[in-house]
N, C-alpha and C positions, 0 to 999 in steps of 0.2 A: 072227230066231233068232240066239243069241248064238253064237259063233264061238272062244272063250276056251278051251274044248278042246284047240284049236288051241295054244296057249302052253303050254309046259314051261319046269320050270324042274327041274335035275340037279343038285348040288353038287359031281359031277364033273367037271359039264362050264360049259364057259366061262366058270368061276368061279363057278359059280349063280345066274348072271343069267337071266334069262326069253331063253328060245330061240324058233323058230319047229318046230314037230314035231320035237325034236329033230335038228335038222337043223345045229345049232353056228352057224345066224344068230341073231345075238339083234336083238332087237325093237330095240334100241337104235338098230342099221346100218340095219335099214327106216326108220325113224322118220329118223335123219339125210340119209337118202335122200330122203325125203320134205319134211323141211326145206329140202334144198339146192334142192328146184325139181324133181326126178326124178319123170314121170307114174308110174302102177300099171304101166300098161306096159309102159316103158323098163325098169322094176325087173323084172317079170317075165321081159323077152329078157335081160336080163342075169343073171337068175338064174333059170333052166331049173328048177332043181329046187319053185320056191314057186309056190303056184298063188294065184286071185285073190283067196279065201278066206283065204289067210295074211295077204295085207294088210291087208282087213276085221280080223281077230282082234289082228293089230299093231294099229290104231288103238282098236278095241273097248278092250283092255289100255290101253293111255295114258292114254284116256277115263273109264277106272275110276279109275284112280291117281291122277287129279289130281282125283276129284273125293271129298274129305273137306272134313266138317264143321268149322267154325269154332268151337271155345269160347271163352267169353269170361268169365275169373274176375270175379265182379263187387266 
């Protein structure tokens, strides 16, 4: 079940980059979080307010965005 709900995006808010429930985390500080080595865990005790669901939806989101098609003018 896709989880992408989960992801707001405001133009008020954090410059209108994609957020976590409007919560003014953007996907980006999970995702860096997750780069640097940080389990779901650690990111969860450290941030009380996201539940385990926002990180699934963070990765979901990435997961979408990297994936486009390749044209190739012939």
């Amino acid at each position: 079940m896709s989880e992408l709900h989960r992801i707001t995006v405001d133009p008020l808010q954090c410059g209108g980059r994609p957020c976590v429930r409007s919560l003014r985390i953007r996907v980006k500080d999970v995702l860096d979080l997750l780069a640097a080595g940080a389990s779901r865990e650690e990111i969860l005790e450290d941030y009380p307010m996201l539940e385990a669901a926002d990180v699934a939806a963070v990765l979901e989101f990435a997961a979408r965005q990297s994936d486009h098609p390749i044209l190739r003018v012939a």
